[in-house]
N, C-alpha and C positions, 0 to 999 in steps of 0.2 A: 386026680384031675377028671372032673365034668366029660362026658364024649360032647364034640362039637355037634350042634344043632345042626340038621340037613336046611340046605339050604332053601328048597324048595318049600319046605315048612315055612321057614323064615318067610319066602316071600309071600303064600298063601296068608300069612300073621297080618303080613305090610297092607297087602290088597283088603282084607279086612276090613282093618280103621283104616282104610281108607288116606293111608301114612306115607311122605318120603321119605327115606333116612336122614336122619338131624346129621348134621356136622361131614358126612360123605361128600359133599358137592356143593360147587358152585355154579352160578352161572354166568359167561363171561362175552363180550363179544368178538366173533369172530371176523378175518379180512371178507371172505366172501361168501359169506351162510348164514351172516346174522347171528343170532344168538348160539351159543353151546352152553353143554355141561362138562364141567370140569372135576376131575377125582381130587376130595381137599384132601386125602389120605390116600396112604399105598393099599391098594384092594388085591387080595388074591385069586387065580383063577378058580372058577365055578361059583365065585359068592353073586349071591343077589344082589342086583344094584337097584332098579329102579323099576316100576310099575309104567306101562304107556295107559295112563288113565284117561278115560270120556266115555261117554254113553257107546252100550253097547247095545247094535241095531242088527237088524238082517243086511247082507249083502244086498237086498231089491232097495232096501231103504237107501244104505248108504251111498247108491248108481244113483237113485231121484235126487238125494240131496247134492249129488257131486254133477247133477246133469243142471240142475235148479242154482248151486252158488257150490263153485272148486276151492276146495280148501288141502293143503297139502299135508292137513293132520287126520286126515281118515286112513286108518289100515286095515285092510279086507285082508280075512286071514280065513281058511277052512277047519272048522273041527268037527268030529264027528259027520262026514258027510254034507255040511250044509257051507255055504259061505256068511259070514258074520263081518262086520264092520266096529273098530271102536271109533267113533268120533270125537276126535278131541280136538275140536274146531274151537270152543268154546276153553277159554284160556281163568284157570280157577283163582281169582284174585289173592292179594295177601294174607288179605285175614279170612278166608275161606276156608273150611276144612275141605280137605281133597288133594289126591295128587297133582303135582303140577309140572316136573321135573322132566316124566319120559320124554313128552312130548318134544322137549328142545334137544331130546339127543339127537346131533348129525350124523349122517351115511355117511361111511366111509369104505374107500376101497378095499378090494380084499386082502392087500398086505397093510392096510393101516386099520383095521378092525382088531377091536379087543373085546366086544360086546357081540351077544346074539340074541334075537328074538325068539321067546318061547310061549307055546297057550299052556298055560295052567288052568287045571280045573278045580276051581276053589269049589268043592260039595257041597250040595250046600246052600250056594252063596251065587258065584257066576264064575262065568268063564273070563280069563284076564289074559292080556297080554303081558310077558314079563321080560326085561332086561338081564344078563347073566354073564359074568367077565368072561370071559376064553381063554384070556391068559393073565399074567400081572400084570395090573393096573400101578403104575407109579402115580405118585400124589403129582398134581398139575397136569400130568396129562389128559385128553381132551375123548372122552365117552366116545365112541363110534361105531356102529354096527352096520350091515349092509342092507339098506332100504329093499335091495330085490327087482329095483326100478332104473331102468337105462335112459341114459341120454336125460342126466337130472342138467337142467341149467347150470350148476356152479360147473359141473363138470366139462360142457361146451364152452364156457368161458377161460379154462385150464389150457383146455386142448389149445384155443387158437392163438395161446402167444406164443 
């Protein structure tokens, strides 16, 4: 038997070509979030799920672009001492090559999280944001990691019924 492929490999492969996993996910819509991703397979924890694909900018750029037009697809993330931005404002059409998937993963809270955010450093290549299970994922359940950000709207709208 093959030893399993590390998964970090795996995702550094995905970020690459530039790929989101065939047949892993759908995307469905939700009561009060709009769009999500959905697991169309049972996934195990520590496998790579998904790439948060878009232009990757400096944190100065990505404050001018969020002070100039707010987009709730920028995530300013630190690596190596500097702060970086990926913008994925910019949503990659059908027939597009490019990831398209991270971007619609919803925050969720910290007992309904199965996903977490990681920077990979593709050598190389660039730096990337990466999605990663935490635990097992059953097929139809709903992708979820924690944004990091408080007092998200869906969340105020929760609170007050």
């Amino acid at each position: 038997m093959a030893p399993r492929r590390k998964q970090l490999d795996i995702a550094k492969d995905f970020v690459r070509n530039m790929e989101d996993r065939v047949g892993w996910f759908t995307v469905q819509e939700t009561e009060l979030k709009g769009r999500g991703v959905f697991a169309s397979v049972d996934i195990n924890a520590g496998d790579f799920l998904l790439e948060y694909g878009g232009e990757l900018i400096s944190g100065l750029e990505g404050e001018r672009r969020e002070l100039s037009i707010p987009s709730v697809f920028r995530f300013f993330f630190q690596h190596k001492e500097k702060t970086l931005c990926v913008d994925a404002t910019k949503e990659v059409g059908a027939n597009e090559k490019g990831v398209k998937l991270g971007r619609l993963v919803n925050h969720g809270s910290l007992n309904e999280c199965n996903a977490k955010m990681k920077v990979v450093d593709v050598e190389g290549y660039k730096v990337a944001l990466c999605l990663f299970a935490i635990k097992q994922i059953k097929k139809g359940e709903e992708i979820l990691y924690d944004y990091g950000i408080k007092n998200l709207p869906w969340e105020v709208i929760i609170l007050s019924y």
